[in-house]
C-alpha positions as protocol buffer text, in pm:
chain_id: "A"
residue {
  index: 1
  type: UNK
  ca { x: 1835 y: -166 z: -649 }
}
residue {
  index: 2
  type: UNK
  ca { x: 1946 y: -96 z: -295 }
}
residue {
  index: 3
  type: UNK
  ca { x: 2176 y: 204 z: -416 }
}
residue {
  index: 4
  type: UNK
  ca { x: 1858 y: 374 z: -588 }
}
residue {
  index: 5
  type: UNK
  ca { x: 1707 y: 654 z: -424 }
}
residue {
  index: 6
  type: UNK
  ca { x: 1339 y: 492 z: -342 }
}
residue {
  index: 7
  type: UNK
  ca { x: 1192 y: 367 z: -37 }
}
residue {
  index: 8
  type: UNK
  ca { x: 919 y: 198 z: -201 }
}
residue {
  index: 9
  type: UNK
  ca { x: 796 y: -25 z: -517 }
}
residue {
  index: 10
  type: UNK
  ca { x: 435 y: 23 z: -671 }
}
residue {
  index: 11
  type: UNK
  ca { x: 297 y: -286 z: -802 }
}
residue {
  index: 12
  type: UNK
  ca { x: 99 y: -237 z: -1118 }
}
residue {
  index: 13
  type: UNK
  ca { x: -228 y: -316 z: -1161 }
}
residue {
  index: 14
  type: UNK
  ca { x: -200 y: -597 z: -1369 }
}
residue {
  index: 15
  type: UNK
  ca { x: -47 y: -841 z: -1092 }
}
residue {
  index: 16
  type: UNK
  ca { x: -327 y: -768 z: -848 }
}
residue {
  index: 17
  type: UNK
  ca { x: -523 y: -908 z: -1188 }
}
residue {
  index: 18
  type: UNK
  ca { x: -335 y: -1216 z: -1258 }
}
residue {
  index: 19
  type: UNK
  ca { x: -275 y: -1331 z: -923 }
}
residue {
  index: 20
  type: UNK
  ca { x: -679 y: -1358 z: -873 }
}
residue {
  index: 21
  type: UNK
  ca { x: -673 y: -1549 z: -1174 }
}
residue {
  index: 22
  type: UNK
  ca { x: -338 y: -1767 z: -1210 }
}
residue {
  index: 23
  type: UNK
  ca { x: -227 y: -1917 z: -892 }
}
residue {
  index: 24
  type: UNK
  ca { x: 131 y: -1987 z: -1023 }
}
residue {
  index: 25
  type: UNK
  ca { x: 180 y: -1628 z: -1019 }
}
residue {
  index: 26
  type: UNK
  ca { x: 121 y: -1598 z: -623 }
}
residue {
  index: 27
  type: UNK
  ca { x: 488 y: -1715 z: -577 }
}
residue {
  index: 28
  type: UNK
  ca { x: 633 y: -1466 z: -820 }
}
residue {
  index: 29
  type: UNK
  ca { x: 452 y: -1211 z: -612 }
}
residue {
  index: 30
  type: UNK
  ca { x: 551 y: -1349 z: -308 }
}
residue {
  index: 31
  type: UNK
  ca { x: 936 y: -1273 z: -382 }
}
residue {
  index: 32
  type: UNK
  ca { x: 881 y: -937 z: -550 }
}
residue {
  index: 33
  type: UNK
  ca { x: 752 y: -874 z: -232 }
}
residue {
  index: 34
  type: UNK
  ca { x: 1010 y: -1043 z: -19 }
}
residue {
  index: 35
  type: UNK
  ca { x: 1303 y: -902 z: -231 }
}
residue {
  index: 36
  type: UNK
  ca { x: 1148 y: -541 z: -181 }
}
residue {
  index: 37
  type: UNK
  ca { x: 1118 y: -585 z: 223 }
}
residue {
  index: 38
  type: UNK
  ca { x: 1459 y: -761 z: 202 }
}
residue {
  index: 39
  type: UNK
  ca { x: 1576 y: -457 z: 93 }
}
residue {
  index: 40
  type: UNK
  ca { x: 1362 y: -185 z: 328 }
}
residue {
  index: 41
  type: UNK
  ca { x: 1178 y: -101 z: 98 }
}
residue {
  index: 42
  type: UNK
  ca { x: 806 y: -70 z: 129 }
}
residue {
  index: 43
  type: UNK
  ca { x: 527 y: -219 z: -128 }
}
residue {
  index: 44
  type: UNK
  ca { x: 227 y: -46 z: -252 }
}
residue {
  index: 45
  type: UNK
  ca { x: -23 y: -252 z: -448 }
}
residue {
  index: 46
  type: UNK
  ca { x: -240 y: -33 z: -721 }
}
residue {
  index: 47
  type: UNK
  ca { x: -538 y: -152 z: -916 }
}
residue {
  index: 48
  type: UNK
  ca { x: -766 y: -299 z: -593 }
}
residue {
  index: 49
  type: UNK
  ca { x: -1071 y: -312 z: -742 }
}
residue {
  index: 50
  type: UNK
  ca { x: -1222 y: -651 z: -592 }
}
residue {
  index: 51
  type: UNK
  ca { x: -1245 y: -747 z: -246 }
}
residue {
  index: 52
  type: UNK
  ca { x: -1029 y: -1078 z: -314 }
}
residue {
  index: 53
  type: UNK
  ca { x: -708 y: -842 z: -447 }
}
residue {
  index: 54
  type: UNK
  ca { x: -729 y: -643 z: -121 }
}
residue {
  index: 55
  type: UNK
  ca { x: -724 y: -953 z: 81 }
}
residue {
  index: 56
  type: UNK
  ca { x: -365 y: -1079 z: -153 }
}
residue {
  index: 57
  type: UNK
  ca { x: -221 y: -744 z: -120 }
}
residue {
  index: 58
  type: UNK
  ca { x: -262 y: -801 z: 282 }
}
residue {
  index: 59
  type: UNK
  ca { x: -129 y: -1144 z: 263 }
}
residue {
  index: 60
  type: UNK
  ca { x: 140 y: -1079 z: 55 }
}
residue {
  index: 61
  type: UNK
  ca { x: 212 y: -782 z: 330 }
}
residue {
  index: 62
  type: UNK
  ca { x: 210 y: -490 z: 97 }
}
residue {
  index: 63
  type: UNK
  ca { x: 196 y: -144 z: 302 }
}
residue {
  index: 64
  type: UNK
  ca { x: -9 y: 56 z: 133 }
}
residue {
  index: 65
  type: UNK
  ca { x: -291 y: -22 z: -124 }
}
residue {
  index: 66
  type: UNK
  ca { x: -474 y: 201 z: -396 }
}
residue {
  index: 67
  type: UNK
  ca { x: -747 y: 122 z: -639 }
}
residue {
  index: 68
  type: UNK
  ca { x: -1108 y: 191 z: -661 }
}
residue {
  index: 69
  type: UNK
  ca { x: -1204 y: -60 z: -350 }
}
residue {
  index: 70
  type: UNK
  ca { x: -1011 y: 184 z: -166 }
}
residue {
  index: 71
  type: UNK
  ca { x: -1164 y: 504 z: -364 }
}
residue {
  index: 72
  type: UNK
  ca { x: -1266 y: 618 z: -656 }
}
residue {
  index: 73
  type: UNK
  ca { x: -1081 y: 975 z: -823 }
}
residue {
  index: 74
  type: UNK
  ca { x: -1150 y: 1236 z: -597 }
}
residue {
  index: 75
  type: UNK
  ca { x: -1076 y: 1637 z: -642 }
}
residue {
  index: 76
  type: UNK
  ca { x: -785 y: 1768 z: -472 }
}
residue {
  index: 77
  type: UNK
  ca { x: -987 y: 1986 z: -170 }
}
residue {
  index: 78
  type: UNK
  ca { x: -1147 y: 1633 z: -131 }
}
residue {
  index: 79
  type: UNK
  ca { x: -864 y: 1445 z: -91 }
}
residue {
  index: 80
  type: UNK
  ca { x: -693 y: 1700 z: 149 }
}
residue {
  index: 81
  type: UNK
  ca { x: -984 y: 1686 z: 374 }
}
residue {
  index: 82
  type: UNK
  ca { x: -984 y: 1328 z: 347 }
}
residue {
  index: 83
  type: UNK
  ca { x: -623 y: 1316 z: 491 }
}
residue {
  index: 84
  type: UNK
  ca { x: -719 y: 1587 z: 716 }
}
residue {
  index: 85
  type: UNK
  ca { x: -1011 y: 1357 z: 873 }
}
residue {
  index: 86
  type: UNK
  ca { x: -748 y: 1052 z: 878 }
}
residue {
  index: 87
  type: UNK
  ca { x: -449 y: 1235 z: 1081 }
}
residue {
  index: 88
  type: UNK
  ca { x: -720 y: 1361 z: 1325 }
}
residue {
  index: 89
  type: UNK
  ca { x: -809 y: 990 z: 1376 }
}
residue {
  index: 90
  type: UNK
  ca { x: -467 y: 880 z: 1375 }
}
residue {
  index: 91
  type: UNK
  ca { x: -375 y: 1172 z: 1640 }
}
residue {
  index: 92
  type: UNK
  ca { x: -694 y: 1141 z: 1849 }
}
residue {
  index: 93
  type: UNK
  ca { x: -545 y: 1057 z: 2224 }
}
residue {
  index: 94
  type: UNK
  ca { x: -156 y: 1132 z: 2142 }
}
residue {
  index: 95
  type: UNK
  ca { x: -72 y: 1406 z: 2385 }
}
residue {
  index: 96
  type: UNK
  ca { x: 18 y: 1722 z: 2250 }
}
residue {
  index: 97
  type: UNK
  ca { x: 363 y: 1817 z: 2218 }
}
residue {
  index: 98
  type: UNK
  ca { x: 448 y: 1409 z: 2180 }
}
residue {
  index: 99
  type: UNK
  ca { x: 728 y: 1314 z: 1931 }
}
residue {
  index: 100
  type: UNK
  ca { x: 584 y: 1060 z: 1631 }
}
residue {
  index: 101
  type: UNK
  ca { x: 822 y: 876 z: 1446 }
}
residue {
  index: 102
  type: UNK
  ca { x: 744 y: 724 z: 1118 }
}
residue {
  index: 103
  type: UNK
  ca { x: 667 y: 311 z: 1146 }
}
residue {
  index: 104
  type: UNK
  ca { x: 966 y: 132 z: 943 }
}
């Protein structure tokens, strides 16, 4: 897996489900996790529909996070301007000109 071309894993839906409802699964999750950042690669948890799935997905230290607690299905000149409206915030008070680097 560390040859592949990726630099992230997307974890479906259904284990932000069972690990709300089946503890034993929380370790299983755990390593998928683990293995992933063992390997640099970043996690993104889909299917975040409940408040209690959001709060796993931050435990477990996933880096990104997508379901309809997050938001619903937008249209595309929607979503643009809601990236638009996030960079702005991200950028407000970084001096022009300044070099960002991406977070690893």
């Amino acid at each position: 897996m560390g040859r592949l071309p990726i630099d992230a894993i997307k974890m479906d839906a259904s284990f932000a489900d069972r690990i709300a409802h089946y503890a034993d699964d929380r370790p299983v999750m755990r390593n998928i996790v683990d293995l992933a950042h063992a390997l640099g690669l970043d996690v993104y948890a889909e299917g975040l529909d409940r408040p209690g799935q959001l709060d796993d997905a931050v435990r477990l230290g996933c880096e990104g996070m997508q379901g309809l607690l997050i938001s619903g299905p937008v249209e595309a000149k929607f979503a643009e301007r809601m990236l638009e409206a996030e960079w702005t915030a991200m950028l407000d008070g970084v001096p022009e000109g300044a070099a960002l680097t991406p977070a690893k």
